[in-house]
Structures are given as structure tokens and as C-alpha cells.
N, C-alpha and C positions, 0 to 999 in steps of 0.2 A: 504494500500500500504506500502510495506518495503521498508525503506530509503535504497538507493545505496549503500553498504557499501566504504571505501574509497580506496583503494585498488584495486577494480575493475569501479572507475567513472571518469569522468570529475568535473574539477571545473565547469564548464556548468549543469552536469548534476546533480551535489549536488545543486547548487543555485536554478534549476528549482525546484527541490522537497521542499527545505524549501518556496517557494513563494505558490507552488502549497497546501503543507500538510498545511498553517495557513494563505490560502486566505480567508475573512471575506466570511462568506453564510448567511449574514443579516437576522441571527434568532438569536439574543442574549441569550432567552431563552433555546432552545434548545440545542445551540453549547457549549459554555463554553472556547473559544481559547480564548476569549477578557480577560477574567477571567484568565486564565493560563497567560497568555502573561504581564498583567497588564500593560498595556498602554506602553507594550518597543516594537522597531521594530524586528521581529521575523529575518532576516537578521544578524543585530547586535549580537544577541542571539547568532546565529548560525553561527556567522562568521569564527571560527576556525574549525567546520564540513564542512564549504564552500573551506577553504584553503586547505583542510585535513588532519589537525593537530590532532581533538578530531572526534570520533564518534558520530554520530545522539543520540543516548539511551544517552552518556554519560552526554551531554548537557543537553537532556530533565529529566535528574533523578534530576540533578544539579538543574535546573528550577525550579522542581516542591519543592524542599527543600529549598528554598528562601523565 
């Protein structure tokens, strides 16, 4: 699924996507979100894609370079 860009969403409709794109699917092994995430609330993460300030990509490149 492609994040909403901001531009064309709701703060509504960005919040649902980050809860929906890094809700646990209780297979640790397989998924890897717990691992990306490293025990921060994915919300927080993504709070200035929620407000929309920065872009979904922008955040997750940021992320993964931490």
C-alpha cells in the first residue's frame, strides 16, 4: 500500500496509514517492523508525516539510517 501522499490526505487519513503500515502481525521472525522500529512508537516516528510537514519515504529513509 502507498502512503497518502500529503497534499492530497487528511491528518485522519495519514494517522490511519502509519497505525495500519506498523501494526504488530505477531510473527517477529518473519516481519522485521519491531527491528526497524527498535522499540520507538511508530506515531512518534511519524508525527510530522501525521501533521504534514515531512513525507512518509522521507521519515522512513531517515529511520532506516539511524
Amino acid at each position: 500500500m502507498t502512503p497518502p501522499k500529503i497534499e492530497n490526505s487528511t491528518r485522519e487519513e495519514r494517522h490511519a496509514y502509519v497505525i495500519d503500515a506498523w501494526q504488530c502481525l505477531n510473527d517477529c521472525e518473519a516481519c522485521g517492523k519491531c527491528r526497524i522500529l527498535r522499540g520507538r512508537d511508530p506515531e512518534t516516528l511519524y508525527a510530522d508525516y501525521i501533521e504534514g510537514i515531512r513525507e512518509y519515504m522521507d521519515i522512513t529513509l531517515a529511520i532506516r539510517q539511524m
